[in-house]
C-alpha positions in Angstrom: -34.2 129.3 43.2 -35.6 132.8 43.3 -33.9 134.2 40.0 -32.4 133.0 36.8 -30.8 135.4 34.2 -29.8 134.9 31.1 -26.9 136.4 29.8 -25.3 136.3 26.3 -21.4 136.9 26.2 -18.5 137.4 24.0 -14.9 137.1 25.2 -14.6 140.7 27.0 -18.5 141.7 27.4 -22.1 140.6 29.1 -25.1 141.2 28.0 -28.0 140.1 30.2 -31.3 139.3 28.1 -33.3 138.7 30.2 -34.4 137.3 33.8 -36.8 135.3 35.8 -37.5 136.6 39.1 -39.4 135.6 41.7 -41.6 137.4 43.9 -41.2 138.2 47.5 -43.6 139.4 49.8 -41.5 141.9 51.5 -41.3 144.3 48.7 -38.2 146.2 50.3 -36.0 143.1 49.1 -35.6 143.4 45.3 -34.6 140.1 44.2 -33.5 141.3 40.9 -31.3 144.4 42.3 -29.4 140.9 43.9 -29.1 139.1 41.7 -27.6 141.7 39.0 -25.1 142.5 41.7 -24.0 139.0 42.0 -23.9 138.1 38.6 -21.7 141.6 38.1 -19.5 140.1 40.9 -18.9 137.3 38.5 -18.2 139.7 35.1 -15.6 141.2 37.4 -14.2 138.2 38.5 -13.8 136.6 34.9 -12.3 140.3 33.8 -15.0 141.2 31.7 -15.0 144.5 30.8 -18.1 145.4 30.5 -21.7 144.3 31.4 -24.5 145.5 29.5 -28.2 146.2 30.4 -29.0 146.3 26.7 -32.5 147.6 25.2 -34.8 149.2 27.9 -34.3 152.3 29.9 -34.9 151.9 33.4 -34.1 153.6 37.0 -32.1 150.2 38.4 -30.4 150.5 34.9 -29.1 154.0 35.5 -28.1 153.5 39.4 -26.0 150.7 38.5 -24.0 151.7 35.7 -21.3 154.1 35.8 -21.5 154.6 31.9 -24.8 155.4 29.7 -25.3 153.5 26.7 -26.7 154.0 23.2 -29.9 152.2 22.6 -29.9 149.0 21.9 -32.5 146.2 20.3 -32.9 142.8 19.6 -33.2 142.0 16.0 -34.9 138.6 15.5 -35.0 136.8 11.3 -37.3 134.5 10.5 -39.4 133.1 7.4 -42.6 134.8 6.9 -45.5 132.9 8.2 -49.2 133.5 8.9 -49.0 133.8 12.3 -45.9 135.7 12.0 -48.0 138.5 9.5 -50.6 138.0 12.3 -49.0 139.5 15.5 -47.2 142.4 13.1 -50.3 143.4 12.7 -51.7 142.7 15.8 -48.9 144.8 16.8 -49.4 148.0 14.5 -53.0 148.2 15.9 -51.9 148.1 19.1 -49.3 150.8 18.0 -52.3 152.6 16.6 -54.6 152.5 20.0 -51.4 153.2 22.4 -49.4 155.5 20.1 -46.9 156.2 23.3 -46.2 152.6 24.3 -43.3 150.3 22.7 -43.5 146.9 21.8 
């Protein structure tokens, strides 16, 4: 196995998540370029109609669409917790050190 992605779907779209890749040492072969092409393969097989990137901008992202998309995020719920108040804050000081960096 040298990839796994994980896409979420609905009846007429996919959105990949995300993806474990692993490395090569030839770094002209890009393992992930492969296998979003072959999972797109699939979409287009199945008749999905579209296949989404989601949050993130990035080069691969642009080269292989043929539409540009709003931005997107991941919006998680949960019940507050300590550890949960923890990395917020963990995360705002970060935010505070590294104003130009995202989460």
């Amino acid at each position: 196995t040298l990839a796994l992605l994980y896409i979420l779907k609905t009846q007429d779209t996919w959105y990949f998540y995300l993806s474990g890749i692993d490395t090569h040492p030839d770094n002209k072969i890009k393992i992930g370029l492969l296998a979003h092409t072959l999972v797109i393969e699939q979409a287009i097989k199945h008749d999905i109609k579209k296949y989404s990137f989601l949050a993130g901008d990035a080069r691969y992202k642009q080269s292989m669409s043929n539409v540009s998309e709003e931005p997107q995020a991941l919006v998680c719920f949960s019940k507050p917790s300590t550890l949960l108040l923890l990395i917020k804050q963990l995360r705002h000081f970060k935010q505070s050190l590294f104003p130009s960096r995202k989460n």
